[in-house]
N, CA, C, O and CB atoms as a CASP TS submission, in Angstrom:
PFRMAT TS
TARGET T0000
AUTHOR 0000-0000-0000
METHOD Language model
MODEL 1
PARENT N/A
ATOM      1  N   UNK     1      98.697 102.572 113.219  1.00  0.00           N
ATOM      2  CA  UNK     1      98.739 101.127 113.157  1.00  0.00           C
ATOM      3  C   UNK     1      98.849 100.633 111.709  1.00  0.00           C
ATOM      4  O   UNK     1      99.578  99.671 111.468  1.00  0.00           O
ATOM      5  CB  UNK     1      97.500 100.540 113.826  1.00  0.00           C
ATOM      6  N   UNK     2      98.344 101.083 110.990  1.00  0.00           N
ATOM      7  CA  UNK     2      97.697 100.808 109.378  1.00  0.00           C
ATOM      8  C   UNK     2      99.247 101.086 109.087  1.00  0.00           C
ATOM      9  O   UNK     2      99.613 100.199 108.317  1.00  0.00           O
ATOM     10  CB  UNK     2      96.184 102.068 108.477  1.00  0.00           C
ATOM     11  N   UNK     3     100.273 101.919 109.372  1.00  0.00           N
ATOM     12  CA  UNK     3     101.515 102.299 108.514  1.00  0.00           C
ATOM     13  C   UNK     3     102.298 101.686 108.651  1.00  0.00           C
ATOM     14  O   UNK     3     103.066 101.294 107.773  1.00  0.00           O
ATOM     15  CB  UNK     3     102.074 103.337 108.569  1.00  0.00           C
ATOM     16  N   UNK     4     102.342 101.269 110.506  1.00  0.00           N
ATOM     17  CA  UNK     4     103.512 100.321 110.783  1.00  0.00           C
ATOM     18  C   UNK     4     103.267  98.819 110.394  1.00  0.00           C
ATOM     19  O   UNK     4     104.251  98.124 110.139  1.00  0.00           O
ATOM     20  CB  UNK     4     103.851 100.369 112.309  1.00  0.00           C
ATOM     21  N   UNK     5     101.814  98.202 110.327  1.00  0.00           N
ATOM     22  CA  UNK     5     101.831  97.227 109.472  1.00  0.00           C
ATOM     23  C   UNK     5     102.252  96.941 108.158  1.00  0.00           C
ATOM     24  O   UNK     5     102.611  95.827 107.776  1.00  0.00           O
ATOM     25  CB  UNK     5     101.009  97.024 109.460  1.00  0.00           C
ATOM     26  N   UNK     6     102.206  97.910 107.507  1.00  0.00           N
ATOM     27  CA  UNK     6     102.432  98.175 106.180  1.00  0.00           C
ATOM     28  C   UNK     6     103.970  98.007 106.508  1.00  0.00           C
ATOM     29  O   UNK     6     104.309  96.836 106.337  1.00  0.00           O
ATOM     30  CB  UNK     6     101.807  99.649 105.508  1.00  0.00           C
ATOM     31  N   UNK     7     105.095  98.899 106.966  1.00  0.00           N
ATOM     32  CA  UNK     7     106.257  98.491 107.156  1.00  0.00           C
ATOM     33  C   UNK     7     106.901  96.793 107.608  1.00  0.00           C
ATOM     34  O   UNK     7     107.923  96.291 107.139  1.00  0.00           O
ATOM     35  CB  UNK     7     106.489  99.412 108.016  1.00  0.00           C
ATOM     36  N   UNK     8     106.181  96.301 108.395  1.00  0.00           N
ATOM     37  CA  UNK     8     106.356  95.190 108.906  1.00  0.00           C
ATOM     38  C   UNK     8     106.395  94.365 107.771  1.00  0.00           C
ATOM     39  O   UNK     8     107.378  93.700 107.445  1.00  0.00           O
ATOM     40  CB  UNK     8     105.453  94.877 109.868  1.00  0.00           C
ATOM     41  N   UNK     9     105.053  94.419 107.017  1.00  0.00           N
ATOM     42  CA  UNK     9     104.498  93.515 105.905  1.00  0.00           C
ATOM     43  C   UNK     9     105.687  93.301 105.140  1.00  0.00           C
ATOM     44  O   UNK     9     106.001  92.123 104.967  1.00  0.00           O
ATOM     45  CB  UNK     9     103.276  94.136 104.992  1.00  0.00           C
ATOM     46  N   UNK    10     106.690  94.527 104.457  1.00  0.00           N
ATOM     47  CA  UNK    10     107.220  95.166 103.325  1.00  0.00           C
ATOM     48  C   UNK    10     108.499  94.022 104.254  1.00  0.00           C
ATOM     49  O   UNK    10     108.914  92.988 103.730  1.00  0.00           O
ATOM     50  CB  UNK    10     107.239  97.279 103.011  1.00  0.00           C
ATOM     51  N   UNK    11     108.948  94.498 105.672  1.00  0.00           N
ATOM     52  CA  UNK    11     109.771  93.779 105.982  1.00  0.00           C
ATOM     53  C   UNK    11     110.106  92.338 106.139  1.00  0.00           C
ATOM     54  O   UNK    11     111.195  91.769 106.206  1.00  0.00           O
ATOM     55  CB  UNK    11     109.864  94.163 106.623  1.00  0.00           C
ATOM     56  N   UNK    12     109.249  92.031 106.168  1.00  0.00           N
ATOM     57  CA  UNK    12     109.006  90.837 106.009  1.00  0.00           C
ATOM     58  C   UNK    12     109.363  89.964 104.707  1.00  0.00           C
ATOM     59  O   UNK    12     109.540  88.752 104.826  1.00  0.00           O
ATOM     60  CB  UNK    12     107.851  90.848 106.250  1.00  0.00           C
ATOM     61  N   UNK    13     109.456  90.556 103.559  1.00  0.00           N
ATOM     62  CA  UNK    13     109.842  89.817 102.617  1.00  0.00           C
ATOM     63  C   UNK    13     110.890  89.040 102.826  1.00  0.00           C
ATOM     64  O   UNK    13     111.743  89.484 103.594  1.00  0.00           O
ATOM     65  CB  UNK    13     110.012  90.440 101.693  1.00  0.00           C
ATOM     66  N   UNK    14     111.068  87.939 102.324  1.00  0.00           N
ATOM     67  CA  UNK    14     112.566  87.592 102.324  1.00  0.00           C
ATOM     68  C   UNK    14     113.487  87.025 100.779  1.00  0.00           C
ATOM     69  O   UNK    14     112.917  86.641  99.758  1.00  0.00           O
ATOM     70  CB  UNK    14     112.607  86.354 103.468  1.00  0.00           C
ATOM     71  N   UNK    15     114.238  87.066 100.873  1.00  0.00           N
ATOM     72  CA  UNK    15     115.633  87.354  99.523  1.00  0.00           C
ATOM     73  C   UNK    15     114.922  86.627  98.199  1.00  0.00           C
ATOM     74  O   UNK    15     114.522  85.478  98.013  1.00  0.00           O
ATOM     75  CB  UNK    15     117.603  86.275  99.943  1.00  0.00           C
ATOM     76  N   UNK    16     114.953  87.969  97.262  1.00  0.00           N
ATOM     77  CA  UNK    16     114.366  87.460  95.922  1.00  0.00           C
ATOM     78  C   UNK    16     112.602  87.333  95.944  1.00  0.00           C
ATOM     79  O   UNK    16     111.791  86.876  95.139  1.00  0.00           O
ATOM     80  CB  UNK    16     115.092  85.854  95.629  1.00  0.00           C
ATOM     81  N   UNK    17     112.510  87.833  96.979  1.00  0.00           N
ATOM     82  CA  UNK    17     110.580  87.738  97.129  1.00  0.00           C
ATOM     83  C   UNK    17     109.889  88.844  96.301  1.00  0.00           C
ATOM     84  O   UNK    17     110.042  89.909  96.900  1.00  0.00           O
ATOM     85  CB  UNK    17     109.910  88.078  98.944  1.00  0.00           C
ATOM     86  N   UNK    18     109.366  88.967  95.451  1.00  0.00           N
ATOM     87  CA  UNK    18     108.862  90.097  94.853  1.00  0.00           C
ATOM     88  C   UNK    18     107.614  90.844  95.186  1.00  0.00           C
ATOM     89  O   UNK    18     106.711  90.400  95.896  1.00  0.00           O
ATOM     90  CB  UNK    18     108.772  89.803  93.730  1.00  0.00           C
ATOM     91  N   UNK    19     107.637  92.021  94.612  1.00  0.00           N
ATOM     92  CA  UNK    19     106.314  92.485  95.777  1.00  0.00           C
ATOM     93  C   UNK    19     105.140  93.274  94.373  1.00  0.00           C
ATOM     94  O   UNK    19     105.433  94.169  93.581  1.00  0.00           O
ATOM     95  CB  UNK    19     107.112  94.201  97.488  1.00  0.00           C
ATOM     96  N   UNK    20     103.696  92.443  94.531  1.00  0.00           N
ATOM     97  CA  UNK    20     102.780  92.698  93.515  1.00  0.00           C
ATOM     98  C   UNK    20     101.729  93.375  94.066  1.00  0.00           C
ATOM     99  O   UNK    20     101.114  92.945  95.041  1.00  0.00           O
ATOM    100  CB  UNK    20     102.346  91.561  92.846  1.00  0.00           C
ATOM    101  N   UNK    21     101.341  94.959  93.213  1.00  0.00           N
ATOM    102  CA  UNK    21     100.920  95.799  93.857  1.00  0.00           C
ATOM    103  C   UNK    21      99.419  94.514  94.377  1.00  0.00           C
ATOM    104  O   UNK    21      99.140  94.490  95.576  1.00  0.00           O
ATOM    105  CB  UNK    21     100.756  97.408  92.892  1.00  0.00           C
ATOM    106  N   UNK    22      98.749  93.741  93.579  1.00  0.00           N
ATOM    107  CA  UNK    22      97.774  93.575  93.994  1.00  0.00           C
ATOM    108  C   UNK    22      97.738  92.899  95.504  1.00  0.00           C
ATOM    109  O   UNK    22      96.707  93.094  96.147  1.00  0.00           O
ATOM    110  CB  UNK    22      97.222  92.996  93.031  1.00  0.00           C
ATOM    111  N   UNK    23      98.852  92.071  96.152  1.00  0.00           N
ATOM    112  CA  UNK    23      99.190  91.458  96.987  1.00  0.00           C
ATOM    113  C   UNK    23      99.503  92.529  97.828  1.00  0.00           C
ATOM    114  O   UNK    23      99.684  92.093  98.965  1.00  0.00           O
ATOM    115  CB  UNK    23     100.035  90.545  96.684  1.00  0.00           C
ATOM    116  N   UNK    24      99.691  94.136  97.746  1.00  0.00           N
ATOM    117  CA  UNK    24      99.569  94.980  99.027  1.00  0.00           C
ATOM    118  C   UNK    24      97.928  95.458  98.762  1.00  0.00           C
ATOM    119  O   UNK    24      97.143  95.524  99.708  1.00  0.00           O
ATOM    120  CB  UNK    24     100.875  96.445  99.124  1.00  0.00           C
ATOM    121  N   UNK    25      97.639  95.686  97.765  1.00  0.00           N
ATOM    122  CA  UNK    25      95.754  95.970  98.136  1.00  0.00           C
ATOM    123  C   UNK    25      95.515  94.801  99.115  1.00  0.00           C
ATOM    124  O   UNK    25      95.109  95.044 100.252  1.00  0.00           O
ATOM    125  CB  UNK    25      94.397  95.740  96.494  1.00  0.00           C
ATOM    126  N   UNK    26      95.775  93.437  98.671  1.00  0.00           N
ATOM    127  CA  UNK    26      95.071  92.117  99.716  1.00  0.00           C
ATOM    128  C   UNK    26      95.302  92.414 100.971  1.00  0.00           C
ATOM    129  O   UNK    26      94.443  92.370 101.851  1.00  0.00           O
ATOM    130  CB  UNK    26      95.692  90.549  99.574  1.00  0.00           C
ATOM    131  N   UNK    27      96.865  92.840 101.183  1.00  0.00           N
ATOM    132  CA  UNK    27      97.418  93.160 102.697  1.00  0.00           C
ATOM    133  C   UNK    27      95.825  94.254 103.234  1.00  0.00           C
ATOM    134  O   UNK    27      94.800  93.986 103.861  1.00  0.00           O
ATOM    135  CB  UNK    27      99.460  94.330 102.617  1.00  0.00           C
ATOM    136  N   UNK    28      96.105  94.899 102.897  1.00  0.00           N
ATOM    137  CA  UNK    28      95.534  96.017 103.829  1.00  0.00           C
ATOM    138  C   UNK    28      93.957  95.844 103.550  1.00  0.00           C
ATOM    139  O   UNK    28      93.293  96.612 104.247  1.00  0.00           O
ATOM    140  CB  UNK    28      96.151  97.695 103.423  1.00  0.00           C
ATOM    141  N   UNK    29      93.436  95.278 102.965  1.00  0.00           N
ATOM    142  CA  UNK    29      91.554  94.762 102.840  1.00  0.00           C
ATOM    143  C   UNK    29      91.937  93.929 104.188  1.00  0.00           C
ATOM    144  O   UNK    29      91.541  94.206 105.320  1.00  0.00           O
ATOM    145  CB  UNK    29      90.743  93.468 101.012  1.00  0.00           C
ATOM    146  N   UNK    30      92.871  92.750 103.790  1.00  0.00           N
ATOM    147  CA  UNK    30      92.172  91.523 104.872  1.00  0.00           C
ATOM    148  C   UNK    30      93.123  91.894 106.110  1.00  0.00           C
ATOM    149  O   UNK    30      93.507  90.921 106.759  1.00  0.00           O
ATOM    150  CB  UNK    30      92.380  89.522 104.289  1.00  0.00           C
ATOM    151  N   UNK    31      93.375  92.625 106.355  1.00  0.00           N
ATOM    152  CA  UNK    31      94.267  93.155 107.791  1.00  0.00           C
ATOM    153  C   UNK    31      93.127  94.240 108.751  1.00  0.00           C
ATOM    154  O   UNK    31      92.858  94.168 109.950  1.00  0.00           O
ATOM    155  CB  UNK    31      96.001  94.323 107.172  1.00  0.00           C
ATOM    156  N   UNK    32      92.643  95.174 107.758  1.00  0.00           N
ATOM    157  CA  UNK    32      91.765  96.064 107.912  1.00  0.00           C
ATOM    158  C   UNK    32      90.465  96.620 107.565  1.00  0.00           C
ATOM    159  O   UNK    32      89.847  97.676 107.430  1.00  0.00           O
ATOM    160  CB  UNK    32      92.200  96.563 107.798  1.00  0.00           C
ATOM    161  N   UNK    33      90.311  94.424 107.435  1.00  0.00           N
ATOM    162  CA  UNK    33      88.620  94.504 106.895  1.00  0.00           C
ATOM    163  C   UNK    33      87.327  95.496 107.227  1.00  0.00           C
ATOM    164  O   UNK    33      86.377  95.733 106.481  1.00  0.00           O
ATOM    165  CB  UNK    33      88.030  93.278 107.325  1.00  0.00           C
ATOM    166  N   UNK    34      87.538  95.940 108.389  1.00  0.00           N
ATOM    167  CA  UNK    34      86.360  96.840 109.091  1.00  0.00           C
ATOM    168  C   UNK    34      86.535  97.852 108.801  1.00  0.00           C
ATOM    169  O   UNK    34      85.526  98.537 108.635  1.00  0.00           O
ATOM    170  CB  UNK    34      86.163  96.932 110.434  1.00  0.00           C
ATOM    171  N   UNK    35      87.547  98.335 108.635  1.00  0.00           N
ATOM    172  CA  UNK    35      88.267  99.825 109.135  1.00  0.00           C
ATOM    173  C   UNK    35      87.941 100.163 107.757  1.00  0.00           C
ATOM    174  O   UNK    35      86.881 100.739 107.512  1.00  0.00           O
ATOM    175  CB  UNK    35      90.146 100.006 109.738  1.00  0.00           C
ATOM    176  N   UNK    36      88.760  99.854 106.843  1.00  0.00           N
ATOM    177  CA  UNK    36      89.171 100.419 105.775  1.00  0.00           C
ATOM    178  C   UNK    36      88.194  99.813 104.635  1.00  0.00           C
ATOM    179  O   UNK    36      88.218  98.586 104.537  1.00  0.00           O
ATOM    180  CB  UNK    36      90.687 100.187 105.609  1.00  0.00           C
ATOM    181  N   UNK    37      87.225 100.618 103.647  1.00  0.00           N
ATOM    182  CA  UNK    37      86.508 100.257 102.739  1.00  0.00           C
ATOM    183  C   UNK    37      87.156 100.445 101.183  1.00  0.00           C
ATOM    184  O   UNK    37      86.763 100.056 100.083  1.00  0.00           O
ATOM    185  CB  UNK    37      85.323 100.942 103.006  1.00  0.00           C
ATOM    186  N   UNK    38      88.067 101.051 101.518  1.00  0.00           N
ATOM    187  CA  UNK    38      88.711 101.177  99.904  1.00  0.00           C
ATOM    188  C   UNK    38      90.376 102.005 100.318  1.00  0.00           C
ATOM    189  O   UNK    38      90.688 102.591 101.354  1.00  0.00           O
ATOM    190  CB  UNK    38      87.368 102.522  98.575  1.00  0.00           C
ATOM    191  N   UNK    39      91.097 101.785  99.215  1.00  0.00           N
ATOM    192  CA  UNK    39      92.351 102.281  99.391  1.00  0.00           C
ATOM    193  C   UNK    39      92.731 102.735  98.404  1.00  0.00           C
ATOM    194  O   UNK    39      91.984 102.413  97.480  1.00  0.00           O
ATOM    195  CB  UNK    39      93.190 101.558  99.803  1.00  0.00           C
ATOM    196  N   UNK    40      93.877 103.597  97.975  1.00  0.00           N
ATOM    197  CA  UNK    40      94.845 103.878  96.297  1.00  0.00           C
ATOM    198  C   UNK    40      96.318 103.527  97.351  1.00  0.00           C
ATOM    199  O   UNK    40      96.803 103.615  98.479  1.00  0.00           O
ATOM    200  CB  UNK    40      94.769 106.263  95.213  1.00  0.00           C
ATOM    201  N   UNK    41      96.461 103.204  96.339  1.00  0.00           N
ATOM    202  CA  UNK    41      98.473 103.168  96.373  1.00  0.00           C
ATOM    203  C   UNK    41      98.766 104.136  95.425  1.00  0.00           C
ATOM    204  O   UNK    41      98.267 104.015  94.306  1.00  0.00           O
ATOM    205  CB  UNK    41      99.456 101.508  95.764  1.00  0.00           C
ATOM    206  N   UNK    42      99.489 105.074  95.676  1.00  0.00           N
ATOM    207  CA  UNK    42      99.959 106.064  94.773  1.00  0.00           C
ATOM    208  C   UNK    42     101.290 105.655  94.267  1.00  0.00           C
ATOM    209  O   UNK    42     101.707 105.912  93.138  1.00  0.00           O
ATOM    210  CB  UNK    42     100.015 107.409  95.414  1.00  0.00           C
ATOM    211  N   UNK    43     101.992 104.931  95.281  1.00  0.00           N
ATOM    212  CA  UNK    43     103.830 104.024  94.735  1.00  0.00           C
ATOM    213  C   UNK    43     103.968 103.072  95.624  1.00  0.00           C
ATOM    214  O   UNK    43     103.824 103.102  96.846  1.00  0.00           O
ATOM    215  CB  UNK    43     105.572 105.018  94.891  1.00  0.00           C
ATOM    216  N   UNK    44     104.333 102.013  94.731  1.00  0.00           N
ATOM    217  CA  UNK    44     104.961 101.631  93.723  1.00  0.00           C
ATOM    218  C   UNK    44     103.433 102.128  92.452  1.00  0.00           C
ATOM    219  O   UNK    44     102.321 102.182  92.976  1.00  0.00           O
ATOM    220  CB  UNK    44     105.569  99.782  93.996  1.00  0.00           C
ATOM    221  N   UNK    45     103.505 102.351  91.356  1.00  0.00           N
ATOM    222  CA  UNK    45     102.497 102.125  90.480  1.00  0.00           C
ATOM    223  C   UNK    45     102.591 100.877  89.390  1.00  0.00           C
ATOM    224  O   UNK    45     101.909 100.673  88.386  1.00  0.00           O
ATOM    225  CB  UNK    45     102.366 103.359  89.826  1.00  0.00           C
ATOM    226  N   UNK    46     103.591 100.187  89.908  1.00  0.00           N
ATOM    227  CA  UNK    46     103.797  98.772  89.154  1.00  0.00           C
ATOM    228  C   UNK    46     104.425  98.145  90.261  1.00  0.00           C
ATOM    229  O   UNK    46     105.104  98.477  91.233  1.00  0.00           O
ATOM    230  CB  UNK    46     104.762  98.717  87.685  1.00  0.00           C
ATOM    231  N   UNK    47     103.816  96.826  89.613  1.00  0.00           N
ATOM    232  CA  UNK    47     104.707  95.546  90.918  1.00  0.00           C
ATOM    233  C   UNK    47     106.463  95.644  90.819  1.00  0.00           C
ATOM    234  O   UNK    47     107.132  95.926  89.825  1.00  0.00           O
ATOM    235  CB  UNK    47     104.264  93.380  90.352  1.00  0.00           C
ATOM    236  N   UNK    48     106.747  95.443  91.649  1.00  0.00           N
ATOM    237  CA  UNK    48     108.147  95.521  92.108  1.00  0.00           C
ATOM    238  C   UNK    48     108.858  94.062  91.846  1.00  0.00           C
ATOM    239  O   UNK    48     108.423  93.288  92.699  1.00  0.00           O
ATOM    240  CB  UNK    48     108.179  95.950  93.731  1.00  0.00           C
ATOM    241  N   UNK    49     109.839  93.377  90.935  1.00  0.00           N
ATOM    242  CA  UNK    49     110.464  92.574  90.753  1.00  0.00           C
ATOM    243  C   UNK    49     112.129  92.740  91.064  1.00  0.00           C
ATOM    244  O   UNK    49     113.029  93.442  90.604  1.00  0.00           O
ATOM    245  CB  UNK    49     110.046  92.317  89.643  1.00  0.00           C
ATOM    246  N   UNK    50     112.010  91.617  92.180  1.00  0.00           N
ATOM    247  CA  UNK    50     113.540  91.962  92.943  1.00  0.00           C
ATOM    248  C   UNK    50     114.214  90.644  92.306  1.00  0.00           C
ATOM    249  O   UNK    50     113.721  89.533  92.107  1.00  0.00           O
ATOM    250  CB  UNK    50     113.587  92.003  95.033  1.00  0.00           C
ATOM    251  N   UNK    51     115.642  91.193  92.027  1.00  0.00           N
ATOM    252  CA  UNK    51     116.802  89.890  91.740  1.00  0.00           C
ATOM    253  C   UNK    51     116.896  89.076  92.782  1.00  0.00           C
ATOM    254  O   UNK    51     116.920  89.574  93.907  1.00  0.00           O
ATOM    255  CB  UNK    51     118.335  90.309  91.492  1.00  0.00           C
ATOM    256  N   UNK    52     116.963  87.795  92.624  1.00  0.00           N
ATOM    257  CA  UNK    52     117.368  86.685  93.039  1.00  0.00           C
ATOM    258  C   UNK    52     118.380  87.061  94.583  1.00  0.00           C
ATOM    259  O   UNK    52     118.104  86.593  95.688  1.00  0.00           O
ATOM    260  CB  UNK    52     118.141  85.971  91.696  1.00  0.00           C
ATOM    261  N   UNK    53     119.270  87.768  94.368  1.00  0.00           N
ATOM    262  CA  UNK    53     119.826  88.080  95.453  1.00  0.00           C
ATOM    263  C   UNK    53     120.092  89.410  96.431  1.00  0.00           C
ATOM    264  O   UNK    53     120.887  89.714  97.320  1.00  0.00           O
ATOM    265  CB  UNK    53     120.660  87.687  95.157  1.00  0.00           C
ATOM    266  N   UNK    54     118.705  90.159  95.590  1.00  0.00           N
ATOM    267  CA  UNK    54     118.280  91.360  96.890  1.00  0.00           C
ATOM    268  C   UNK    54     117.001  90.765  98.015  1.00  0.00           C
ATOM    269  O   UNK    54     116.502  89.656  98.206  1.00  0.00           O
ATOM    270  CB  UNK    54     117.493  93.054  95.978  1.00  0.00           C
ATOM    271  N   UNK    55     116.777  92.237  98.658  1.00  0.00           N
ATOM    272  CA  UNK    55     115.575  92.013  99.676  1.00  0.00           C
ATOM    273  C   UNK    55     115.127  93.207  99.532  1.00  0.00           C
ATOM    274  O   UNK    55     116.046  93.987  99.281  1.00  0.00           O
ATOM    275  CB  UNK    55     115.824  91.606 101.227  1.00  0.00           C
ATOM    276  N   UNK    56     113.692  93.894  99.602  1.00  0.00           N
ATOM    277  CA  UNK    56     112.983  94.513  99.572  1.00  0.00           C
ATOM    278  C   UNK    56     112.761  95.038 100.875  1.00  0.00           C
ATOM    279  O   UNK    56     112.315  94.219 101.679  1.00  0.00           O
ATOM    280  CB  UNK    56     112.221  94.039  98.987  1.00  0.00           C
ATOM    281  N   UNK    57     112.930  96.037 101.236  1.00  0.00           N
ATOM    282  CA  UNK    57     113.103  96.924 102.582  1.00  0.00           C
ATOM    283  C   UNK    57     112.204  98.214 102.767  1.00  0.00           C
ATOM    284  O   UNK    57     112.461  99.181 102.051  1.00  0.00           O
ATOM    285  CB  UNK    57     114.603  97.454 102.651  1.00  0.00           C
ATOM    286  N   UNK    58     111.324  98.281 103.542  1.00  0.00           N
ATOM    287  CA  UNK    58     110.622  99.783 103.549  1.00  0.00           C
ATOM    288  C   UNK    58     111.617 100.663 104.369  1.00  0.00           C
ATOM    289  O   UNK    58     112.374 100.631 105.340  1.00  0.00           O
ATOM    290  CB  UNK    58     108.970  99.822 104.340  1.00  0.00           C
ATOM    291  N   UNK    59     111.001 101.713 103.071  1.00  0.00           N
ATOM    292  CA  UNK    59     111.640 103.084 103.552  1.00  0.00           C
ATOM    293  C   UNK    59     110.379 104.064 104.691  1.00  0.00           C
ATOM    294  O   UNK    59     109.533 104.828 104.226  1.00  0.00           O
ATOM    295  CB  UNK    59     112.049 104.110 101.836  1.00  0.00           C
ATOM    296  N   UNK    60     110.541 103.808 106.040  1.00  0.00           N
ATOM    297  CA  UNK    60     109.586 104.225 106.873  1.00  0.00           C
ATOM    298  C   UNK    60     109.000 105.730 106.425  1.00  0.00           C
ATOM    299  O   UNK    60     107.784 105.924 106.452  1.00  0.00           O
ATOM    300  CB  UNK    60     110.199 104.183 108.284  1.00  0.00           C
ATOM    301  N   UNK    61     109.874 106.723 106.034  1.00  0.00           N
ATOM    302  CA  UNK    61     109.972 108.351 105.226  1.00  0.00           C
ATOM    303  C   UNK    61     109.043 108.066 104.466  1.00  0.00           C
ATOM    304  O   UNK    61     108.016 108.640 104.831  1.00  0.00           O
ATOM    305  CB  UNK    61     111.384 108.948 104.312  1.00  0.00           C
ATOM    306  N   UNK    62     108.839 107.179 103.180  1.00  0.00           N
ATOM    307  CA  UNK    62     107.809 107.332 102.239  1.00  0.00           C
ATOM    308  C   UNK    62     107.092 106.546 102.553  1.00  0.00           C
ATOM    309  O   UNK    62     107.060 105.704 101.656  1.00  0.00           O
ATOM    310  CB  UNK    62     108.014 107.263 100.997  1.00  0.00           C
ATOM    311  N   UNK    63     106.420 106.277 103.375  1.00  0.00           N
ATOM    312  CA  UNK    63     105.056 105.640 104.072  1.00  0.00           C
ATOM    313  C   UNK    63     104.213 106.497 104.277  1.00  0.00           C
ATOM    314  O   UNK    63     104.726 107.215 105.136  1.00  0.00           O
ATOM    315  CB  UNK    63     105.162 104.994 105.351  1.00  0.00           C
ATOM    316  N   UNK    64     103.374 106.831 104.070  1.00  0.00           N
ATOM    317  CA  UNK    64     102.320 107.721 104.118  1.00  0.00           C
ATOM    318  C   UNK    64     100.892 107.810 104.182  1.00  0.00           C
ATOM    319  O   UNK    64     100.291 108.405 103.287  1.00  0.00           O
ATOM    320  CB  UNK    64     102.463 108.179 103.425  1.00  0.00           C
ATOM    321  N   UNK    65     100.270 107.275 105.161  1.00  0.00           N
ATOM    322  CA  UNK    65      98.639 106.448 105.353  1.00  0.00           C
ATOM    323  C   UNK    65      97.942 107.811 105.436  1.00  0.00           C
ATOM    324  O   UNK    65      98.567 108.762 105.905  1.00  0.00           O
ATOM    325  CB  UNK    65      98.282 105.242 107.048  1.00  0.00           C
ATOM    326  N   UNK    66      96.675 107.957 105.003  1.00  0.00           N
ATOM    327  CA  UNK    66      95.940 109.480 104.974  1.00  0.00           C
ATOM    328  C   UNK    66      94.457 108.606 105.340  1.00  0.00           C
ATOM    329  O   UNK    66      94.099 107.599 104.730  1.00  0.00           O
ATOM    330  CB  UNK    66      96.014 110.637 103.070  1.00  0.00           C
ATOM    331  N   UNK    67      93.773 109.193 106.377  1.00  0.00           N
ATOM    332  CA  UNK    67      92.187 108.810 106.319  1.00  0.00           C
ATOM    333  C   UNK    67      91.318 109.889 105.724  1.00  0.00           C
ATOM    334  O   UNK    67      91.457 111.108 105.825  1.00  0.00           O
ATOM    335  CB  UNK    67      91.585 108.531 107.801  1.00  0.00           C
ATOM    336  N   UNK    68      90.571 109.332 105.204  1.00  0.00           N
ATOM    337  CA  UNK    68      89.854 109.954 104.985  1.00  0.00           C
ATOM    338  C   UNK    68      87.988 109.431 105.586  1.00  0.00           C
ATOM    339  O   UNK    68      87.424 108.343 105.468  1.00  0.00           O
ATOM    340  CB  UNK    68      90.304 110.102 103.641  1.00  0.00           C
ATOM    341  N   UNK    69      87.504 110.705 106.197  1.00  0.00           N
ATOM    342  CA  UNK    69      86.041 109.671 106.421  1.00  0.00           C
ATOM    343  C   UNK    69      85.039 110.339 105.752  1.00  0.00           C
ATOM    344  O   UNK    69      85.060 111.440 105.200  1.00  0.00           O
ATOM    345  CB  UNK    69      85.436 109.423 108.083  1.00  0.00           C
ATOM    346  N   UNK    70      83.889 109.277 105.912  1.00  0.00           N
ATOM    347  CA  UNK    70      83.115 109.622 104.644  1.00  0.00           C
ATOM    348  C   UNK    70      81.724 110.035 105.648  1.00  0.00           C
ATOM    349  O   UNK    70      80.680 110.425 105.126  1.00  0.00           O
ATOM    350  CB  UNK    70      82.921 108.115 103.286  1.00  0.00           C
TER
END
């Protein structure tokens, strides 16, 4: 669930929307407030700034959610 949201989210952008790593930490805290107590993003390791006339598209292949429990 946690991955395909993450895809959805990513899809969701629309033309020229840029994507800031801190605005995917927010995604996945307030999506998966209970679940999830902490996260890393390993990539992007910097926010992503798209031209004016692209769109930002997940690549489903490099999606990669890992649990870990404590």
């Amino acid at each position: 669930k946690v991955r395909q949201a993450l895809i959805d989210f990513l899809n969701a952008k629309v033309l020229g929307e840029d994507l800031y790593i801190a605005e995917l930490y927010q995604f996945i805290m307030d999506t998966y407030d209970k679940a999830i107590v902490n996260s890393t993003i390993i990539e992007p390791t910097a926010d992503i700034i798209i031209p004016s006339s692209a769109v930002l598209r997940a690549d489903p292949a490099s999606i990669n959610v890992t649990a870990v429990s404590v």
